[in-house]
C-alpha positions as CSV (number, residue, x, y, z in Angstrom):
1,X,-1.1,-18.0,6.7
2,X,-1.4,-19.0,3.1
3,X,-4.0,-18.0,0.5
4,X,-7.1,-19.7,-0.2
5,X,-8.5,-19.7,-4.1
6,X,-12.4,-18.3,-4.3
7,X,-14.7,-18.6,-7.1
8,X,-15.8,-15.5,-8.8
9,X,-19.2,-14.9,-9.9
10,X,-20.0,-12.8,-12.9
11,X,-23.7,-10.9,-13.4
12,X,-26.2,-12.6,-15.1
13,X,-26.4,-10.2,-18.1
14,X,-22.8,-10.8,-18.9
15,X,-22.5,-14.3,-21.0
16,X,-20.5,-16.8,-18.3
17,X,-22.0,-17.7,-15.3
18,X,-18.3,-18.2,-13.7
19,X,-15.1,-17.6,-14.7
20,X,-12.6,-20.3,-15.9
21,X,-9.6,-20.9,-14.1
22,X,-6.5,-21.1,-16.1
23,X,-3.8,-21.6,-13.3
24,X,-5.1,-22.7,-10.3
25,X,-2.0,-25.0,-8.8
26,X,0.3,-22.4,-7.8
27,X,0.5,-18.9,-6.9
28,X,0.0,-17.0,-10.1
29,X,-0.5,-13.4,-10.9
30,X,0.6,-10.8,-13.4
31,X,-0.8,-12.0,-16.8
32,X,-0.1,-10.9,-19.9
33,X,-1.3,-12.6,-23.6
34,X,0.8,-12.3,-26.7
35,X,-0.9,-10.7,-29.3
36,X,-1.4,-14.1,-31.6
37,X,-3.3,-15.2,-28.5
38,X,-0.4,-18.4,-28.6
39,X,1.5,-17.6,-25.6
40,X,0.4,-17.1,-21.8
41,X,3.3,-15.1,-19.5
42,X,3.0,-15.0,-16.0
43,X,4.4,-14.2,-12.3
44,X,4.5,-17.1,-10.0
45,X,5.9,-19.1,-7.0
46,X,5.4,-22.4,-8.5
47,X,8.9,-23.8,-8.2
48,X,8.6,-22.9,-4.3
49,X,11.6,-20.8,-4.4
50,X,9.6,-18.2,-2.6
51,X,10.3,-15.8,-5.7
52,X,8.3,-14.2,-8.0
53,X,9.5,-15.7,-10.8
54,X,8.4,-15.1,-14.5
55,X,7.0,-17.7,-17.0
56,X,5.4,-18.7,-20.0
57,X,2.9,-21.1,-21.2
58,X,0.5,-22.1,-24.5
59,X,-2.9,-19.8,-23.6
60,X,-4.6,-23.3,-24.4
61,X,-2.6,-25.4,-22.1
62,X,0.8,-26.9,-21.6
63,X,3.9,-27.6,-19.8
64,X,5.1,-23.7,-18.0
65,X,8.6,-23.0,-18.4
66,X,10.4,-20.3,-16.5
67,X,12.3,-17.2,-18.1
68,X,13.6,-15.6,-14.9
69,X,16.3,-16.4,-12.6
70,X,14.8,-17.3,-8.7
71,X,16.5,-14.5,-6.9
72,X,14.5,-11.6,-7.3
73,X,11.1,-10.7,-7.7
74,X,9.4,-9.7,-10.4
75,X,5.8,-8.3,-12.0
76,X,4.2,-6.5,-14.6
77,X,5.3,-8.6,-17.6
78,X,4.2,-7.5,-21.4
79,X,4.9,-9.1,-25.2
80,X,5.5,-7.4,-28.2
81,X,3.3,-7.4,-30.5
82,X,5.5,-10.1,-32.6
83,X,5.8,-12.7,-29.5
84,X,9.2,-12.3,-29.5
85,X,10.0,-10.3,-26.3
86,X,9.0,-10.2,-22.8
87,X,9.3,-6.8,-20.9
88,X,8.8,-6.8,-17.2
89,X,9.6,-5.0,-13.8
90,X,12.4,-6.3,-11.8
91,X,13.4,-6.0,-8.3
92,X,16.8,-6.8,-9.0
93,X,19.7,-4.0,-8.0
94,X,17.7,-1.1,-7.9
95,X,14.8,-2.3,-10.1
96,X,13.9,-1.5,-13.3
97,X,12.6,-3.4,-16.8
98,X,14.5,-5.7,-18.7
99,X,13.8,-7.9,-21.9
100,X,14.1,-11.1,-22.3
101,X,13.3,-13.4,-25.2
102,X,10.0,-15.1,-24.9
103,X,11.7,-18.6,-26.2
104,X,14.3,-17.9,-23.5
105,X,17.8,-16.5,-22.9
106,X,19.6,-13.8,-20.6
107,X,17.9,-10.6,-20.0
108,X,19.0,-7.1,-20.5
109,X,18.2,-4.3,-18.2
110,X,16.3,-1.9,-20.4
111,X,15.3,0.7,-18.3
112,X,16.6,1.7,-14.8
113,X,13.6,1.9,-12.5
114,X,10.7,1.8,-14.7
115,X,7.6,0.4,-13.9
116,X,4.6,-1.4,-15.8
117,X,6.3,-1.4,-19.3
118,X,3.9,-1.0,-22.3
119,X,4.9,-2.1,-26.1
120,X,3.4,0.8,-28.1
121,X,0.9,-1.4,-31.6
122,X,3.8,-1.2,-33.9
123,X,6.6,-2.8,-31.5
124,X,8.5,0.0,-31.7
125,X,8.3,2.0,-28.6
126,X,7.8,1.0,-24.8
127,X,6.4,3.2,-22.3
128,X,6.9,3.4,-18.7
129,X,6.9,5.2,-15.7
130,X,9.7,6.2,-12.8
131,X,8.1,6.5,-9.9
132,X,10.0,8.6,-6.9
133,X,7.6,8.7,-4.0
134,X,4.6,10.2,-4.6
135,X,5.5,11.4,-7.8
136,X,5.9,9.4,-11.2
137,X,7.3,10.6,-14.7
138,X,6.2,9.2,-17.8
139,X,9.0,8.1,-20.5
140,X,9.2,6.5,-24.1
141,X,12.4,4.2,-25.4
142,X,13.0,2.7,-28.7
143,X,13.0,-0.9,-28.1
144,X,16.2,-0.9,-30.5
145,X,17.9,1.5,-27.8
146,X,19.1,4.9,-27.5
147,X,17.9,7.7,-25.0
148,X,14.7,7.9,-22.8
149,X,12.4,10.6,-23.6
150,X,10.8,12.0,-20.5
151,X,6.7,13.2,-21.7
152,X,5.1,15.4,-20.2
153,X,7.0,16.7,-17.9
154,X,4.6,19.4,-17.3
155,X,2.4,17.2,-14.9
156,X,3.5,16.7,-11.0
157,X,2.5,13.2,-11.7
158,X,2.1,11.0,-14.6
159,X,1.7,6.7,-14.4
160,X,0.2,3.4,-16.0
161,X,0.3,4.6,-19.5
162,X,-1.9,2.3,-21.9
163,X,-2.0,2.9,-25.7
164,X,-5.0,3.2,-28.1
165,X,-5.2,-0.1,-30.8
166,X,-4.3,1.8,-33.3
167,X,-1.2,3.4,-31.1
168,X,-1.8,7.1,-32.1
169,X,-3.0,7.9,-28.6
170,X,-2.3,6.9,-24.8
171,X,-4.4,7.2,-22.0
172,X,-2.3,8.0,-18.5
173,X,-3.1,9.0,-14.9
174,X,-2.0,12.2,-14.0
175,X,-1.8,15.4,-11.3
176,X,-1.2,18.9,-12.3
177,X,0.0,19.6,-9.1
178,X,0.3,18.3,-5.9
179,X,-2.7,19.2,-4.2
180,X,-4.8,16.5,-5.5
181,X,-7.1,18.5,-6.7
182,X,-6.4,18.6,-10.9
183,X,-6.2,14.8,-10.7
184,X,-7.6,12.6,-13.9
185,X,-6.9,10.4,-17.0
186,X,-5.7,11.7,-19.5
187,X,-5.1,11.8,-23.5
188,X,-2.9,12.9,-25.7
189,X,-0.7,11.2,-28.5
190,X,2.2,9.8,-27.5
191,X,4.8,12.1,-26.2
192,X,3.3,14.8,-27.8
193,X,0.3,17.5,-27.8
194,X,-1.8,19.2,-24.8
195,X,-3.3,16.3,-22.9
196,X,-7.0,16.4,-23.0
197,X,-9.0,15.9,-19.5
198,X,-11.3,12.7,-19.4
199,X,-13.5,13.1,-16.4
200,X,-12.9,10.1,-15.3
201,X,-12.1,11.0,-11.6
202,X,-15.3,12.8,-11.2
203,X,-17.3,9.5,-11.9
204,X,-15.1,8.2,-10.3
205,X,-15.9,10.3,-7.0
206,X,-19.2,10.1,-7.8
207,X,-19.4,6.5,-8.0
208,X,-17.2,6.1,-4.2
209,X,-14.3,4.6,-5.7
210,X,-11.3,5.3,-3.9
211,X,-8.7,7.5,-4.8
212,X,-8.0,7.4,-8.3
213,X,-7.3,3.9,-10.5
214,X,-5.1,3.9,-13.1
215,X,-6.0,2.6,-16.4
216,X,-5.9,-1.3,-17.5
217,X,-7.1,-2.1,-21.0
218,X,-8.1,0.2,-23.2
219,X,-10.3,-1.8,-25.6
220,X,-11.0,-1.1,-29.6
221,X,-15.1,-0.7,-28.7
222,X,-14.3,2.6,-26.7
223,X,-13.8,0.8,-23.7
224,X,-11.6,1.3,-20.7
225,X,-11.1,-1.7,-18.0
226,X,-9.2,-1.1,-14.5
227,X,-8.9,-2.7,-11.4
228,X,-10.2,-0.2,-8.6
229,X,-11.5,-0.3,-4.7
230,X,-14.7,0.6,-3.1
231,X,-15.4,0.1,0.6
232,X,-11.7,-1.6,0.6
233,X,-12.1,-4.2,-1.8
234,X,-10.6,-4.2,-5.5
235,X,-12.5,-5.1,-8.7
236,X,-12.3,-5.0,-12.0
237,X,-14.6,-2.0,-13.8
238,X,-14.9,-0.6,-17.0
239,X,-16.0,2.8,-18.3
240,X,-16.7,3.7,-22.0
241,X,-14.5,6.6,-23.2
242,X,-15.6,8.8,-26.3
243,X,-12.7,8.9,-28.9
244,X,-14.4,11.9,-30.1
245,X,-14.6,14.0,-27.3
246,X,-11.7,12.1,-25.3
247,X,-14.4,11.7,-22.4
248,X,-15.7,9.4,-20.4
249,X,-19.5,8.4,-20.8
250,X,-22.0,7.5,-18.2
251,X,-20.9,5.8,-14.2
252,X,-18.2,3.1,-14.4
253,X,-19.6,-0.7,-14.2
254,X,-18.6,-4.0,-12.6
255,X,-16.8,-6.1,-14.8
256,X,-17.0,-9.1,-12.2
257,X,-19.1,-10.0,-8.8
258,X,-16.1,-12.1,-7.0
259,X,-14.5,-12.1,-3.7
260,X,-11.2,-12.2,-4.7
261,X,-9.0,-9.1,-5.3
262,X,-8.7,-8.3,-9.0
263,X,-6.3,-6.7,-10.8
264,X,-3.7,-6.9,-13.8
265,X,-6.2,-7.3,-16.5
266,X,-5.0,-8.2,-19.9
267,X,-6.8,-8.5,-23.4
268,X,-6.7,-12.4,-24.6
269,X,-8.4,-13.9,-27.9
270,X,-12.2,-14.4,-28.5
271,X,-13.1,-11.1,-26.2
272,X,-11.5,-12.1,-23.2
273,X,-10.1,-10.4,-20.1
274,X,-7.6,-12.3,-18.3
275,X,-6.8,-11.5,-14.6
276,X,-5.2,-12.0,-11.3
277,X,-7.7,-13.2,-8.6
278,X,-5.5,-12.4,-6.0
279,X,-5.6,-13.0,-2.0
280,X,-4.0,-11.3,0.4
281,X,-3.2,-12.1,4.2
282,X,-2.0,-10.2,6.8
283,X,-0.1,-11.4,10.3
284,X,2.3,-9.3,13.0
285,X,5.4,-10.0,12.1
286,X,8.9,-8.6,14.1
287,X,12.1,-8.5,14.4
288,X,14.8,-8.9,17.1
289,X,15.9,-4.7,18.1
290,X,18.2,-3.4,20.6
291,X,16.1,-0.4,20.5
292,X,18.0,2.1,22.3
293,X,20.8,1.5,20.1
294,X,18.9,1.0,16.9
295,X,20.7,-2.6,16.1
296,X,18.8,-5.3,14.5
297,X,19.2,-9.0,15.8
298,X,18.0,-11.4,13.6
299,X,15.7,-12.5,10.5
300,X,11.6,-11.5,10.4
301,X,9.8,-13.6,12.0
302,X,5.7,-13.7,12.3
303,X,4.4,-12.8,16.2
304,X,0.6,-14.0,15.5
305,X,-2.0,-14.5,12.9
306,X,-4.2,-17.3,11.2
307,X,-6.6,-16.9,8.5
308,X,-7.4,-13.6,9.2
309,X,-6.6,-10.0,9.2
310,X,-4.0,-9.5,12.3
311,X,-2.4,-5.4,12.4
312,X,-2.2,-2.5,14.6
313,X,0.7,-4.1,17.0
314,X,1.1,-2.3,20.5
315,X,4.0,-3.6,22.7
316,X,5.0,-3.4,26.3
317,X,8.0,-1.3,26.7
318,X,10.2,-4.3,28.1
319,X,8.5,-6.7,24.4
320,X,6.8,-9.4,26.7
321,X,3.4,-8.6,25.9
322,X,1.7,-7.5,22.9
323,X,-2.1,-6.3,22.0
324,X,-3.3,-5.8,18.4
325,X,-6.6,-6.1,16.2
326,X,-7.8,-8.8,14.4
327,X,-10.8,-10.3,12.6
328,X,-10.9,-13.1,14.2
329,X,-14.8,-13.8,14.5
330,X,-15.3,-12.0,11.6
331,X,-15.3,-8.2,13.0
332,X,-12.3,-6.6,14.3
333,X,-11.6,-7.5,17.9
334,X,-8.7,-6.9,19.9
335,X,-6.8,-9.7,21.3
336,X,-3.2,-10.1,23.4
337,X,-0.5,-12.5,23.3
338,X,2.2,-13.3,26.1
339,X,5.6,-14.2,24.7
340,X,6.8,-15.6,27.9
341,X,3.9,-18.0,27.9
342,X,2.7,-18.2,24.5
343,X,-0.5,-17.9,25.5
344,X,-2.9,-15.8,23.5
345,X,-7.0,-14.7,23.9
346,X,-9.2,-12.2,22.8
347,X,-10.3,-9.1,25.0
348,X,-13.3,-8.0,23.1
349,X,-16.0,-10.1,21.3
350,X,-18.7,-7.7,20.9
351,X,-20.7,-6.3,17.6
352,X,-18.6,-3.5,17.2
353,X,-15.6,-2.8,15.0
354,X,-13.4,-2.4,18.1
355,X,-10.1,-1.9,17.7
356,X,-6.4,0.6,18.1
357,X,-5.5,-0.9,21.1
358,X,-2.5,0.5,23.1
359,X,-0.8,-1.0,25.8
360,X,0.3,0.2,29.0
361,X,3.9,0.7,28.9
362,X,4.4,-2.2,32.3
363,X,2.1,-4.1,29.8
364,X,-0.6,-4.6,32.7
365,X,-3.5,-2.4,31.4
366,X,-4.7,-1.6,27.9
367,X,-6.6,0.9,25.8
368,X,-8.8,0.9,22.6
369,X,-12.3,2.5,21.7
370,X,-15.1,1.1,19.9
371,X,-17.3,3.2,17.1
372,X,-20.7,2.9,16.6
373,X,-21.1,5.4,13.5
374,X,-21.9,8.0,15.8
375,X,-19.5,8.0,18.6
376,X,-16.4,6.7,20.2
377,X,-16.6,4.8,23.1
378,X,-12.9,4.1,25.3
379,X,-12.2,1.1,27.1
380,X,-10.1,-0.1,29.5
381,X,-9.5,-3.6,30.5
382,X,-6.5,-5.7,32.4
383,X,-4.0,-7.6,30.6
384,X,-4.8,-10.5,32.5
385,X,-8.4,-10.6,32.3
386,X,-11.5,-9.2,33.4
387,X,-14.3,-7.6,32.3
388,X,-13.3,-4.1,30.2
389,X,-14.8,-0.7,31.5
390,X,-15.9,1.9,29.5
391,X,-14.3,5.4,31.0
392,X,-15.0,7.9,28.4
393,X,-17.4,8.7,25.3
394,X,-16.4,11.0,22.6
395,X,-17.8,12.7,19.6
396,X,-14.9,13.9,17.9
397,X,-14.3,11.1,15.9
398,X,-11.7,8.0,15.7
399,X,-8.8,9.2,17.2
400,X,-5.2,7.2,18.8
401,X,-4.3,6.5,22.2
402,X,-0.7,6.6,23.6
403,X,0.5,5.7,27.3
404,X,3.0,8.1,28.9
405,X,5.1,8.2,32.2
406,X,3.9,11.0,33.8
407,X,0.4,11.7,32.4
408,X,-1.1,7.9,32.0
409,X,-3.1,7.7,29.0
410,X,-3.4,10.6,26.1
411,X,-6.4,10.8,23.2
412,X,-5.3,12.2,20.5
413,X,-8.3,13.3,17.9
414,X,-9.3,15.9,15.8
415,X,-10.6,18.8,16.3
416,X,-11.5,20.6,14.1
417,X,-9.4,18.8,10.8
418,X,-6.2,19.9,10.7
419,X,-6.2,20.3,14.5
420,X,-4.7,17.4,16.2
421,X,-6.1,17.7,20.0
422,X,-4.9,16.1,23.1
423,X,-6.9,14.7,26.1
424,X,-5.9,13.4,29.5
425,X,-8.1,10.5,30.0
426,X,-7.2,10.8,33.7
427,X,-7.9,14.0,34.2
428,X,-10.4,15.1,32.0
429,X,-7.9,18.1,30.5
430,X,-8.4,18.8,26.8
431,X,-5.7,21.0,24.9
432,X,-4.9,21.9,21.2
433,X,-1.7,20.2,20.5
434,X,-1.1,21.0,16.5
435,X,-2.8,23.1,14.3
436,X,-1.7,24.1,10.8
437,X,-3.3,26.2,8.5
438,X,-2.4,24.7,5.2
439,X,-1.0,20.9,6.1
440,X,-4.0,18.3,7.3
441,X,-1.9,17.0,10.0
442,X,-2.5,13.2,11.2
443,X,-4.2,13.0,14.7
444,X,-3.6,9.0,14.2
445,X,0.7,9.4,13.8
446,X,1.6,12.2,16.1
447,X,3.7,10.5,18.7
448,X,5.2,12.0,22.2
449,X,8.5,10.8,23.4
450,X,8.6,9.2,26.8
451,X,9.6,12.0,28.6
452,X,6.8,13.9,27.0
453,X,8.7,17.5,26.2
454,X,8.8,16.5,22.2
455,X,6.7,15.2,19.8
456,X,7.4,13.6,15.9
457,X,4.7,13.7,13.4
458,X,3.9,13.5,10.0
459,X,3.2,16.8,7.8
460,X,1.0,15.9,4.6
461,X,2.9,17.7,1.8
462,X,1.4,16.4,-1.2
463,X,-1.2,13.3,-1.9
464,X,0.2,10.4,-0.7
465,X,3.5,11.9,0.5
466,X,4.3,13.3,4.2
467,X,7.7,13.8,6.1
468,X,8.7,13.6,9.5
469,X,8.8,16.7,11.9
470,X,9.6,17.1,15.4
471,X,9.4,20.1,18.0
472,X,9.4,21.0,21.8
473,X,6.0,20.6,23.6
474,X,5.2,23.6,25.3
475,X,2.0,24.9,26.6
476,X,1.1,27.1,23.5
477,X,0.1,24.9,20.2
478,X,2.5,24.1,17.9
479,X,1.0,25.9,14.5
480,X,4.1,26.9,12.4
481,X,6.6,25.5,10.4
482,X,9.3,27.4,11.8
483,X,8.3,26.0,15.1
484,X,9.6,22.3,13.9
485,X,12.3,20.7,12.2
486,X,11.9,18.2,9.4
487,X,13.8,14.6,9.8
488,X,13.2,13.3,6.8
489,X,14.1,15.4,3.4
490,X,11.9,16.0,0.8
491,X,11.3,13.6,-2.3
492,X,10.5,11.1,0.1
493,X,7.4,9.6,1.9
494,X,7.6,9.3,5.5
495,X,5.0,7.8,8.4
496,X,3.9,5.9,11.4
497,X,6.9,7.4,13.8
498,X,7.5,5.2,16.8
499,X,10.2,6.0,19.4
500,X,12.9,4.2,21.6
501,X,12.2,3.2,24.7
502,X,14.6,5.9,25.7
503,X,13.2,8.8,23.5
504,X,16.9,8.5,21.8
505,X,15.9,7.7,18.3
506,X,12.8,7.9,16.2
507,X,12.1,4.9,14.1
508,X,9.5,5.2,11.2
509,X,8.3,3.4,7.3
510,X,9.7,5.7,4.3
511,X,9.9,4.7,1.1
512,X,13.5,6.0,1.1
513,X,15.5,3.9,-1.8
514,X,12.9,3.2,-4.0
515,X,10.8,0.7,-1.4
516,X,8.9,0.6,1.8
517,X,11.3,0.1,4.6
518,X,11.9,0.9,8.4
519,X,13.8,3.1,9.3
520,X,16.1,5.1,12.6
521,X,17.6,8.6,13.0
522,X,19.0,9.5,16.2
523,X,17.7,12.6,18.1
524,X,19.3,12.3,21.4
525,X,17.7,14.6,23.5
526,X,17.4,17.4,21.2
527,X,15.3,17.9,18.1
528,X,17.6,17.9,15.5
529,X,19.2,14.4,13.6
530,X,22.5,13.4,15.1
531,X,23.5,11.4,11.5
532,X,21.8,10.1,8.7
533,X,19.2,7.5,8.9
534,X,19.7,4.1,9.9
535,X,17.9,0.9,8.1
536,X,16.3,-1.0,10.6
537,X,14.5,-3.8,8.2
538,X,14.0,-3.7,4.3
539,X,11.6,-6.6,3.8
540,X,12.5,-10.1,1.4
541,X,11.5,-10.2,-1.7
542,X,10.4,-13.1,-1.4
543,X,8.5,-13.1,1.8
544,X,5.4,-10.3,3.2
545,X,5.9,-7.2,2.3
546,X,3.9,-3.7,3.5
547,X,4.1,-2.2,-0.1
548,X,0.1,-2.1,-0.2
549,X,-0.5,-1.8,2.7
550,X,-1.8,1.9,4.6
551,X,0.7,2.9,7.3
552,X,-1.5,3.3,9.7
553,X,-2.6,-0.4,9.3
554,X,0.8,-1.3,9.8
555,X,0.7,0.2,13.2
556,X,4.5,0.3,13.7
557,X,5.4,-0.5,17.5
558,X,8.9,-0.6,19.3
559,X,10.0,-2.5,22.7
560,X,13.0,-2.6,23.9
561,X,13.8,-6.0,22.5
562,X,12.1,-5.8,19.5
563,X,10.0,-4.3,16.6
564,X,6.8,-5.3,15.7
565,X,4.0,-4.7,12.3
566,X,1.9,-5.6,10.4
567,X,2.9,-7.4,7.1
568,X,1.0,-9.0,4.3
569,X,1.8,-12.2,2.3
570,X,0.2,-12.1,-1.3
571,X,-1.0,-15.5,-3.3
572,X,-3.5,-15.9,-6.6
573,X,-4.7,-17.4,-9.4
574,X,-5.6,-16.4,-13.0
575,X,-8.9,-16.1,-14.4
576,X,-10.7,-15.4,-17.4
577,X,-14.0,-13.1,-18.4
578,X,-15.5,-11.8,-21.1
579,X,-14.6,-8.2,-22.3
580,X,-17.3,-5.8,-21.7
């Protein structure tokens, strides 16, 4: 699929109707202005290299020349305040920031896997963040050199650092801890001194946005700008912030009424924002896999999709036939695809968002539900046709299907939360499969192996984090820690376990090295790993990627030939507003 470019539209108080395109002809994103308003830097695949390439422009028009080798990707580009530097994010090694002239020339590596570099007013300082998992560490390095300084090392979390105009304070998102709950921006000069609370995640709650944005812009007028998501799309806001009291005053606004996803805004001259407008498309893509040995056999390749949003994956244990959600139609409806034939239609074309389909493992039959705000109603249909019937209606919310052997098909679903129950659609027979004090365990990732005496899931350890455990199914309810061993180690954030057709190995996404990935460990027949964990697929840089995307819209799924998921390719433009 490839990205389409949409108009945004901007409210009628604010003083342009629309905004004004500045690169339109290629895939663009990432902007950044240098501080004399002269020079325009930017990400983009113009060249069609397939890279993320940087480059740099006159703001008022111009040929674009590139600064960036085409072999890896890179984002999150910033000028000194002089012109004469570019820092950015690279994926290259192990990623990190380099500098690189802004009239050209080699670049350095300045700092081993930093993120979203920040020149502090005076051009002497940048700051950055490390980010390891779920966790991030805030640091400040002389541009001329020497040591890091790691800030604030007090905080469980600390990320996207933006500096005051008159660079005697930053603003930051941070945790206290890693329980999510003493979460919020905060202030504090640089390096130094107690951060003070904002308040900004409480309007933030109270206004529905989704988990908690980091800061953008913080303007001279008291003014904060961000990119953040409500009902799953992402906009640009701002929120006015009290250099007095260091708190934020009143709900958070709309910068922008567009259709696009917006992020990356930067200040430009004459009290403009400049952004990304960027679009995002997901397919199925897969992989070749001798599964029961955990060998990759060739390149990624994509299994379905057009212009719409194609996830949740569910394969036939011999990789012949596949089911898997789409908006095709414009509501999620689940569709199935025959590799032996080619031949692809849809299942459901109803009102309903109906979707997590699961397929039989002889790939004749399938399963999904459909939710009416109320309750859940499961479906059956054939794989080759025929009309679907409905054989059970539930209350206890979305839940997961999965096909077994000896017991047909299993609901999983919660109840109550942090309770993952089991039903036997079959049979009617409803049991208490997890339970866990402490951890909010996933009812949507828990995963049986064939054989159906052990089962892998997901604890939640901290926001945004989880690792892998497995343990013996029994008839009491697994509800203890010392009743399961962890797969995956700490530090790392693990999900969406799948296993081999033989129950022989556990495949699963971590973000183990620094990126999303997929990943093997052996189990055998036991519940211990037999080795370390095995790479399975560590996606191009310059092709989709899962980075954004939630794990459980991924919807990992193994057959005995190959793997399958769902991956999304990113495009864009650049676009101009004017600052609140």
């Amino acid at each position: 699929m490839t990205g389409t470019t949409k108009w945004l539209f901007l409210p009628a108080a604010m003083a342009a109707a629309q905004p004004a395109a500045l690169v339109e002809a290629a895939p663009s994103l990432d902007p950044a202005v240098s501080a004399d308003g002269r020079l325009l830097a930017f990400t983009s695949k113009r060249d069609g290299g397939g890279w993320w390439s940087l480059w740099i422009r006159p703001l008022a028009g111009g040929e674009a020349r590139r600064l960036t080798d085409p072999s890896h990707d890179v984002r999150d580009p910033a000028f000194s305040p002089d012109g004469r530097l570019v820092a950015f994010r690279s994926e290259r090694g192990r990623g990190g920031i380099y500098l690189v002239p802004s009239e050209g020339g080699k670049a350095r590596l300045f700092a081993p896997g930093g993120h979203r570099p920040r020149f502090s007013p005076d051009g002497r300082q940048i700051a950055y963040a490390v980010v390891t998992g779920a966790r991030a560490a805030l640091f400040l390095r002389d541009v001329a050199g020497g040591r890091a300084q790691a800030v604030h090392r007090e905080f469980y979390s600390a990320q996207d650092p933006v500096w005051s105009a008159d660079g005697r304070h930053w603003l930051f998102r941070g945790c206290r801890d890693g329980s999510g709950q003493h979460c919020d921006w905060w202030v504090s000069p640089p390096g130094e001194g107690e951060p003070a609370a904002t308040g900004a995640a409480a309007a933030f709650r109270a206004a529905r946005l989704e988990d908690l944005p980091g800061p953008g812009l913080w303007l001279e007028q008291d003014r904060v700008v961000f990119p953040a998501t409500a009902g799953g799309n992402t906009r640009l806001w701002w929120i006015p912030l009290k250099s007095r009291s260091w708190r934020v005053e009143g709900a958070p606004r709309r910068l922008t009424r567009g259709e696009a996803d917006e992020r990356m805004p930067a200040l430009a001259p004459g009290g403009k924002i400049v952004f990304a407008g960027r679009t995002t498309n997901i397919d199925i893509w897969g992989i070749p896999l001798d599964a029961n040995a955990a060998k990759p056999g060739g390149g990624l390749a994509r299994l379905a999709g057009d212009a719409s949003v194609d996830q949740r994956p569910s394969l036939s244990r011999d990789g012949r036939r596949m089911a898997w959600e789409t908006t095709r139609g414009g509501n999620f409806e689940v569709w199935v695809k025959d590799f032996v034939t080619g031949a692809e239609r849809a299942v459901t074309n109803g009102p309903l968002r109906e979707h997590m389909p699961a397929l039989a493992p002889d790939g004749t039959r399938l399963t999904y539900d459909a939710h009416d705000g109320e309750k859940v109603t499961i479906f059956e249909s054939a794989f080759d046709g025929g009309p679907p019937a409905a054989i059970r209606e539930e209350n206890v919310g979305q839940g997961s299907f999965q096909w077994t052997e000896k017991s047909g098909v299993l609901y999983f679903h919660r109840a109550p939360p942090g309770t993952v129950g089991l039903l036997n659609l079959a049979t009617g027979n409803r049991r208490v499969l997890l339970r866990h004090r402490s951890f909010n365990l996933s009812l949507a990732d828990a995963r049986l192996a064939p054989s159906g005496d052990r089962i892998v899931f997901p604890v939640p350890v901290a926001p945004h984090q989880s690792r892998l455990a497995i343990a013996d199914v029994s008839g009491a309810p697994i509800e203890d820690e010392k009743n399961w061993t962890y797969l995956t180690p700490a530090g790392e954030s693990s999900a969406q376990p799948e296993w081999s057709p033989d129950g022989e190995w556990v495949y699963f996404l971590s973000d183990r090295g620094g990126r999303p990935a997929v990943w093997a460990v052996r189990t055998g027949r036991g519940t211990r790993p037999q080795g370390p964990p095995r790479r399975i697929l560590d996606f191009p840089e310059s092709g989709p990627s899962i980075a954004e995307m939630r794990p459980r819209d991924i919807g990992l799924a193994v057959a005995r030939d190959k793997l399958a998921l769902a991956a999304a390719e990113t495009s864009g433009a650049l676009w101009s507003v004017p600052a609140p």
